[in-house]
C-alpha positions as CSV (number, residue, x, y, z in Angstrom):
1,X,-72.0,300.4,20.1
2,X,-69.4,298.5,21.8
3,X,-69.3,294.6,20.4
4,X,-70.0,292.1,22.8
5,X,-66.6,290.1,24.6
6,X,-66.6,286.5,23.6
7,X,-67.5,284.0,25.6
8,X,-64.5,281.4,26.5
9,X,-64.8,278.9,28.8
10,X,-61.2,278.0,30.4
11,X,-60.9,274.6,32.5
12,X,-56.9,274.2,34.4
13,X,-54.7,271.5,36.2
14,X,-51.6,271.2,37.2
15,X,-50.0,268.2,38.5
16,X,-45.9,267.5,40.2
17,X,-44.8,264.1,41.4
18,X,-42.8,265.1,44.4
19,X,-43.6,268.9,45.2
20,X,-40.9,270.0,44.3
21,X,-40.5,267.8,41.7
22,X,-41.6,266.9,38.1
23,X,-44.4,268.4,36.9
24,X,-46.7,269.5,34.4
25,X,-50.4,271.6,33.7
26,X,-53.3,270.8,31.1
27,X,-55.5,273.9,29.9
28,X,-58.6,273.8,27.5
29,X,-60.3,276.6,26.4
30,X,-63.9,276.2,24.7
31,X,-65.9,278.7,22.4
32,X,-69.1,278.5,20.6
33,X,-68.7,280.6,18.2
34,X,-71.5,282.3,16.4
35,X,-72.8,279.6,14.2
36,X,-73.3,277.3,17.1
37,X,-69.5,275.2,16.7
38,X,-67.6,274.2,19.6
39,X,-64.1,275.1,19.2
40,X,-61.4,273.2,21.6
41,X,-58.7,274.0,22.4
42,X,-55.4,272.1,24.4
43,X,-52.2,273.3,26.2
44,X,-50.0,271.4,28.3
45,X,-46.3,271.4,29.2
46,X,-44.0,269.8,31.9
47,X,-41.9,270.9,33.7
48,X,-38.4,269.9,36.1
49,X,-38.1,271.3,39.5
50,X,-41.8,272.8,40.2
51,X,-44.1,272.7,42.5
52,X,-48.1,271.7,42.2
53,X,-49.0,275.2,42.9
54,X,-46.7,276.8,40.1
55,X,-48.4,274.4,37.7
56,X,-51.5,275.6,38.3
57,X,-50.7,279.1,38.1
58,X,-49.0,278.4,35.1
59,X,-51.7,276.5,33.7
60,X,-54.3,279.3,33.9
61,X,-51.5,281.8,32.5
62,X,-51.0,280.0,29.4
63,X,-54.8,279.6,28.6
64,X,-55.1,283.5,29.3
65,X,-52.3,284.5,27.5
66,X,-53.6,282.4,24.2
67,X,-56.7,284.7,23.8
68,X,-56.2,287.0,21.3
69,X,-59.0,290.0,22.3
70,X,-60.8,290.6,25.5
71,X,-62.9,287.8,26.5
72,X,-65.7,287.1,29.1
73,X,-64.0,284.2,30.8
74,X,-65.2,281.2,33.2
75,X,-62.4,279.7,34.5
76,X,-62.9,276.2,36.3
77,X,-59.7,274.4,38.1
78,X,-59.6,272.2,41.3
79,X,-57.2,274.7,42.8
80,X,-58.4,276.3,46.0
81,X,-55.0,278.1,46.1
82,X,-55.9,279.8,42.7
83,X,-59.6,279.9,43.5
84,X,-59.2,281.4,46.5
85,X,-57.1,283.5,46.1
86,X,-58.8,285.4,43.5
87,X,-62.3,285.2,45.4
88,X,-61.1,285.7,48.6
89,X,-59.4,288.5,47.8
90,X,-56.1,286.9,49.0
91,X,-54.4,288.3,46.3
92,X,-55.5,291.9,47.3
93,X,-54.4,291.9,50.3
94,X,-51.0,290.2,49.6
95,X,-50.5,293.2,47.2
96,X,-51.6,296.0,49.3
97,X,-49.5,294.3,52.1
98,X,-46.3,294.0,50.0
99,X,-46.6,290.5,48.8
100,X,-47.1,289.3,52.2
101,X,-49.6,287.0,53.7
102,X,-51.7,288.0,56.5
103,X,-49.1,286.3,58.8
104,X,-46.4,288.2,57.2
105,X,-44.8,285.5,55.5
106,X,-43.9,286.1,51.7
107,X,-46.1,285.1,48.8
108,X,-44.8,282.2,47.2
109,X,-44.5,282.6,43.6
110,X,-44.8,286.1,42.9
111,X,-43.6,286.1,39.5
112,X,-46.3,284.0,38.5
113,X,-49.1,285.8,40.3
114,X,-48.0,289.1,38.9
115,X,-48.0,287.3,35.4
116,X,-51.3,286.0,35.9
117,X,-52.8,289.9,37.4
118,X,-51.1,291.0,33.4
119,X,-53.0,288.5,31.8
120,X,-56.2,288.7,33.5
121,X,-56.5,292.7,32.9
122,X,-58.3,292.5,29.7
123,X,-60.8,290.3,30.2
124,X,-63.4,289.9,32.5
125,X,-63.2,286.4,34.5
126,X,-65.0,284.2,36.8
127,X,-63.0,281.8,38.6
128,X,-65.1,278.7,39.6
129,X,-63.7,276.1,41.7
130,X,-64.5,272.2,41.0
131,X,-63.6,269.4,43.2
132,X,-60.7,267.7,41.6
133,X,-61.0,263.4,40.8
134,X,-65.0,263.9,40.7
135,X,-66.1,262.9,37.4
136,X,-66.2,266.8,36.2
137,X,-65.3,265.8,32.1
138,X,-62.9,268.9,31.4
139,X,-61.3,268.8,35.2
140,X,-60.4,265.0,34.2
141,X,-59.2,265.7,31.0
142,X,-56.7,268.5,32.1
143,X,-55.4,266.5,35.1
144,X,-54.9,263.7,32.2
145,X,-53.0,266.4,30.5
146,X,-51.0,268.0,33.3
147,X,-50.0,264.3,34.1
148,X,-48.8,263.2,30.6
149,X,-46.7,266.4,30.8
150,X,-45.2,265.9,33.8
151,X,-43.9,262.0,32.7
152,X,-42.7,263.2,29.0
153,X,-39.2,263.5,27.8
154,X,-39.5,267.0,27.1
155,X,-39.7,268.5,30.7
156,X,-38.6,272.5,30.6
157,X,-36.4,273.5,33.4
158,X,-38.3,275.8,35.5
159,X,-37.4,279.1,35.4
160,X,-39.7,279.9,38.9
């Protein structure tokens, strides 16, 4: 019998002061394992040169690409563009249409969709959207660490 896929909660934000500009995502990931212990998890990085919107791709990559085994995920970010795109079906449709829009515009930051679709394969996710600055405890947190990032000394140049 097939073992169960762990449980991981994932909660993103992503942050740029000018857009584009400097900028920088938070990511936590939370399990309970077995025994009833919460295990936490941080990720955050800056950034030169990026947009919000490749932040918060980015942040949801990096928590993805940390687990180690197929996971049954909830993912939580303030991000309608990632929300929605994934419950919408935006994202289908931008694929099946050549990564175009409906208006025939290109998708912005292909790369990092098409890293996010590799990441998300093994794992079965549900991406929850949370109305950003509203008290939610993790939503805070990661916009504290997307923040932080985006002001250190130790800002990557983009490569998107």
């Amino acid at each position: 019998m097939p073992e169960d896929k762990v449980k991981v909660e994932i909660y993103t934000d992503g942050a740029c002061s000018g857009n584009p500009g400097k900028g920088g995502y938070g990511a936590i990931l939370v399990y309970i394992d077995p025994n009833g212990q919460k295990h936490e998890k941080e990720f955050s990085q800056g950034y030169n040169n990026t947009t919000n919107n490749q932040m918060e791709l980015l942040a949801a990559i990096v928590a993805l690409e940390a687990l180690k085994k197929p996971c049954k995920v909830v993912l939580t970010s303030d991000s309608k563009y990632l929300t929605d795109a994934i419950n919408q079906k935006w994202l289908d449709g931008w694929i099946r249409n050549g990564w175009r829009t409906a208006s025939k515009a290109p998708v912005k930051n292909v790369e990092l969709w098409k890293r996010l679709i590799d990441c998300m394969k093994p794992h079965d996710i549900d991406f929850i959207w949370v109305k950003g600055h509203a008290g939610h405890p993790y939503n805070e947190r990661c916009d504290r660490l997307a923040v932080e990032a985006a002001k250190a000394d130790n800002l990557l140049d983009s490569p998107y």
